[in-house]
C-alpha positions as CSV (number, residue, x, y, z in Angstrom):
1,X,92.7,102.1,114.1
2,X,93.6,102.3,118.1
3,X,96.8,102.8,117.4
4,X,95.5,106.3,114.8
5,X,93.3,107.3,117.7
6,X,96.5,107.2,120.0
7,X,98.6,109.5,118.2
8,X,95.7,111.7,117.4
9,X,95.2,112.0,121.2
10,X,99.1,112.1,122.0
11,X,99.0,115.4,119.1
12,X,95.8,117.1,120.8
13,X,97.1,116.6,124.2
14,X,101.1,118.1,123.2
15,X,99.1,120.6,121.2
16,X,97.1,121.6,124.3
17,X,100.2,121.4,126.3
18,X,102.0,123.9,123.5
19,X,99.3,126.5,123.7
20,X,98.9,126.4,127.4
21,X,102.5,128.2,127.8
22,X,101.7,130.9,125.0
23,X,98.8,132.5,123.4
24,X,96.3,132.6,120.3
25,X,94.8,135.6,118.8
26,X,92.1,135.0,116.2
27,X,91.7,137.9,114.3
28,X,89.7,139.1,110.8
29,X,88.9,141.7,108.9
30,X,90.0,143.0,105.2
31,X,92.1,141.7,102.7
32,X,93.0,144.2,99.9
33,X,95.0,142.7,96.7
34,X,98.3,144.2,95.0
35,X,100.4,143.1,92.2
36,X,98.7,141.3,89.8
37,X,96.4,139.5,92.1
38,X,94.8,142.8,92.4
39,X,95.1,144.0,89.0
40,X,91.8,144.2,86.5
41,X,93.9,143.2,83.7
42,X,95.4,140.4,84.7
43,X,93.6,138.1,87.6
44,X,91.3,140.6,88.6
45,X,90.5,140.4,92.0
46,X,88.9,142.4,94.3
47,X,88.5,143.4,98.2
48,X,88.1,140.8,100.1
49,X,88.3,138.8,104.1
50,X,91.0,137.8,106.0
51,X,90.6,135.3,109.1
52,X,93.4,134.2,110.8
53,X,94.7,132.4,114.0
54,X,98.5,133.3,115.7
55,X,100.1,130.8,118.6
56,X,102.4,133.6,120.5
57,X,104.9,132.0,122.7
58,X,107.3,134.5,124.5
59,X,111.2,134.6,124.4
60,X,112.2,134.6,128.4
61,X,115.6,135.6,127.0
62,X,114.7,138.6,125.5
63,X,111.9,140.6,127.2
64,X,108.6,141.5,124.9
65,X,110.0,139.5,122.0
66,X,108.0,137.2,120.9
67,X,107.7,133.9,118.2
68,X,104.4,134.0,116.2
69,X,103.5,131.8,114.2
70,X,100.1,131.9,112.1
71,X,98.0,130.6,109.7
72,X,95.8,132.9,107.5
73,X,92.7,132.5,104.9
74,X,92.5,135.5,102.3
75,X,89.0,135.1,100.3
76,X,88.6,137.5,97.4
77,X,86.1,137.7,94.5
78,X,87.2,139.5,91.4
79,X,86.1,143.6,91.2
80,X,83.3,145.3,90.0
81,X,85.4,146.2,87.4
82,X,85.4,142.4,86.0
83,X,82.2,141.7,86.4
84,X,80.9,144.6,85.1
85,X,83.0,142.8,81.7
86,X,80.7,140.2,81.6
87,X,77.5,142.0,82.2
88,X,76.1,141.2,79.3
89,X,76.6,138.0,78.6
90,X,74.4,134.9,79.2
91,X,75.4,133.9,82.4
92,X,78.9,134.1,84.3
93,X,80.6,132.4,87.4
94,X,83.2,134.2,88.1
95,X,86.4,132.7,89.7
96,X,87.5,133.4,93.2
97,X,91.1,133.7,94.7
98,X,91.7,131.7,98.0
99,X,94.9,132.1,99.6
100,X,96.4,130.4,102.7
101,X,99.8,131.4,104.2
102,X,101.4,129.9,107.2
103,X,104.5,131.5,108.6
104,X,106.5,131.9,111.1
105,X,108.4,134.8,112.6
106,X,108.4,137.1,115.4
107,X,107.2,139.9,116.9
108,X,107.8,143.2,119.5
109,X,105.4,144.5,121.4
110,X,106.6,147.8,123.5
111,X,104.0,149.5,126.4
112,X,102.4,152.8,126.2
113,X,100.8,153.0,129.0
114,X,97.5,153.1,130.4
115,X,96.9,149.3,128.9
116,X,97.9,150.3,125.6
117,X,100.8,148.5,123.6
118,X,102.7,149.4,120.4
119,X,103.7,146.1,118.2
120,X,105.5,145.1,115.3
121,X,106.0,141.5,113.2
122,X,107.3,139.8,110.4
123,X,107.0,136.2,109.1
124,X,108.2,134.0,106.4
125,X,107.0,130.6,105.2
126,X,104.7,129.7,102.2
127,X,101.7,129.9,100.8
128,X,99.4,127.8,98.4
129,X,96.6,130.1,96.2
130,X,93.7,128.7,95.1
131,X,91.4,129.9,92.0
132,X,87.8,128.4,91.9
133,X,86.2,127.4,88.1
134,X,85.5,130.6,85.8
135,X,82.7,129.8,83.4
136,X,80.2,131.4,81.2
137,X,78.0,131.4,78.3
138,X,78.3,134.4,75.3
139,X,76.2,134.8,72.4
140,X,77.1,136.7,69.7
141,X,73.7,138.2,67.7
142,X,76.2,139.8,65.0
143,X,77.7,136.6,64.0
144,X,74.9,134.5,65.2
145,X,76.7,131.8,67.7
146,X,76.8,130.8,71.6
147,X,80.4,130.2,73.4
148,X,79.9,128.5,76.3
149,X,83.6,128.4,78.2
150,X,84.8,127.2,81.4
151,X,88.5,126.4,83.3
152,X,90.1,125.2,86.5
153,X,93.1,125.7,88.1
154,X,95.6,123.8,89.9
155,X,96.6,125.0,93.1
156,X,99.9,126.9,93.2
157,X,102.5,126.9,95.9
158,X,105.0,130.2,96.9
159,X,107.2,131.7,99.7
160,X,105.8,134.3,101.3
161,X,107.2,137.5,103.4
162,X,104.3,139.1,106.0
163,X,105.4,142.8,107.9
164,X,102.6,144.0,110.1
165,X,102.7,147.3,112.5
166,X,99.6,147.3,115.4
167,X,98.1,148.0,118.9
168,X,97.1,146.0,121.6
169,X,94.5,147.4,123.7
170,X,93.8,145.9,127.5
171,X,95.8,142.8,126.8
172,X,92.9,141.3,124.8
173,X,92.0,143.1,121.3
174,X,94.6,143.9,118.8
175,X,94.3,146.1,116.0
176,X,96.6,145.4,113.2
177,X,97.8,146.5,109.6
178,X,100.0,143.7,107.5
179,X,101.6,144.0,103.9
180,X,101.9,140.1,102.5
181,X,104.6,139.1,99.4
182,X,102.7,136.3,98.7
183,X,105.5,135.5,95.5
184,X,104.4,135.2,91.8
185,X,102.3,132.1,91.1
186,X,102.2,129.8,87.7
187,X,98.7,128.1,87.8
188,X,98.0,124.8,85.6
189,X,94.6,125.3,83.7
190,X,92.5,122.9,81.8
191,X,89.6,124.3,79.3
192,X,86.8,123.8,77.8
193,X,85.2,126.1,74.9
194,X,82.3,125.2,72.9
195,X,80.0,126.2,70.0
196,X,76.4,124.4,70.1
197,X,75.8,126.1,66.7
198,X,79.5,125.0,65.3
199,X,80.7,122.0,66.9
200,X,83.4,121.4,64.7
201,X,84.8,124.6,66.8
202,X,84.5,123.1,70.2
203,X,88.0,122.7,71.4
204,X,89.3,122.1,75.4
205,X,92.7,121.5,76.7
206,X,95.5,122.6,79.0
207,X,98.4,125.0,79.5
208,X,100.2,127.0,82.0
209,X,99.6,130.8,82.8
210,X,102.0,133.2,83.4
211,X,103.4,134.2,86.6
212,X,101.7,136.6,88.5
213,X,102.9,138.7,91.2
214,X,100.5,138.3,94.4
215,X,100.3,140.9,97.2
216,X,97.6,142.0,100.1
217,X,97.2,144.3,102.8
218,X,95.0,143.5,106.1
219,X,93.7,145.6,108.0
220,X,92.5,143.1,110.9
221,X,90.9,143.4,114.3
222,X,91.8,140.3,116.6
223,X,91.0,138.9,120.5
224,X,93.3,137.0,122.9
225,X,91.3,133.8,123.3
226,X,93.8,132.7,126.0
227,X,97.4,134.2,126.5
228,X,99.5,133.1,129.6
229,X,100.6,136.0,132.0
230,X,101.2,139.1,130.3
231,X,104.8,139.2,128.9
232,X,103.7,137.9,125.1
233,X,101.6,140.8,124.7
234,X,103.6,143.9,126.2
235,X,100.8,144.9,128.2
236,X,101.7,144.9,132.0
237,X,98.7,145.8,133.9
238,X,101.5,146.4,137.5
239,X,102.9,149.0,135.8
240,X,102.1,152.0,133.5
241,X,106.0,153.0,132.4
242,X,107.6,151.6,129.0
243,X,108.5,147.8,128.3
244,X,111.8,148.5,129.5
């Protein structure tokens, strides 16, 4: 157990260390799906939130380049066009899409002027998406019988692309708008389905979907919660000509 508690503090004190000559930008705001993902007839879901953190560490070689690297949290129940499916039905939980990318990548930032910077970035790494349980109950008054039905899904992994344009305003806020190619995910499923008036019907079991393509753009608005001089954001506050 000391020895756990050793490396935990030998990783907190490095990680310290790490951030201490770069920078972290927590950002959130809206996460809108594509593809698939964002398709009523197929997953379904709708606009959600995006919170994310970046660790920006400049490039001394190469002036206002920076590496960024990032981990993000895209939460989206399905649209009111899905719901509105299942409106008359019993009761309904309907499933919600959790995504979390982490990539790593760069990014430019080039001054404006007047404590105003231009950026750009892109990123590649992976992400794993997440769909909570759907369930609900049906009855049918035609043919006189209650479904009730529910699934899970496995969590499925892909590789992801992320291009993002932006401002940064007085070295601290950043606004931002991303496009994600968060790949085409296969999820496991397991089922249950059953008929309290015919339960010779009841059935449950497990399969594999198809792939779906997953997208989303962000439109986020982040803060600087520490960032080390000024050359990782583009922003130099001694001068009010271009980066270069």
């Amino acid at each position: 157990m000391k020895k756990v508690l050793l490396l935990l503090f030998v990783f907190v004190q490095t990680t310290i260390a790490s951030f201490a000559q770069g920078g972290l930008e927590l950002h959130g705001g809206l996460a809108i799906p594509s593809g698939d993902l964002g398709d009523k007839n197929y997953l379904g879901a709708g606009t959600g939130l995006n919170l994310g953190l970046n660790y920006i560490k400049p490039l001394q070689s190469v002036e206002n380049l920076n590496i960024q690297i990032g981990c993000n949290l895209f939460y989206n129940g399905v649209s009111k066009d899905v719901k509105d499916g299942y409106s008359s039905y019993l009761s309904s939980t309907m499933p919600k899409s959790i995504i979390i990318p982490v990539t790593g990548g760069v990014n430019y930032t080039y001054n404006l002027g007047n404590n105003l910077a231009i950026l750009g970035e892109i990123g590649l790494g992976f992400d794993v998406a997440f769909r909570t349980k759907l369930e609900y109950s049906y009855y049918d008054e035609e043919q006189n019988y209650t479904e009730n039905y529910s699934e899970t899904c496995d969590p499925s992994a892909s590789i992801c692309l992320n291009i993002g344009t932006g401002f940064i305003i007085n070295n601290k806020l950043s606004v931002k708008l991303n496009y994600w190619n968060l790949g085409n995910h296969k999820f496991k499923y397991s089922y249950s389905d059953e008929y309290p008036e015919y339960p010779d019907s009841n059935k449950s079991g497990s399969g594999t979907s198809d792939k779906y393509s997953h997208g989303m753009l962000t439109l986020t608005v982040g803060i600087n919660l520490f960032r080390s001089g000024n050359s990782s954001s583009g922003v130099d506050h001694s001068s009010s000509h271009g980066g270069h």
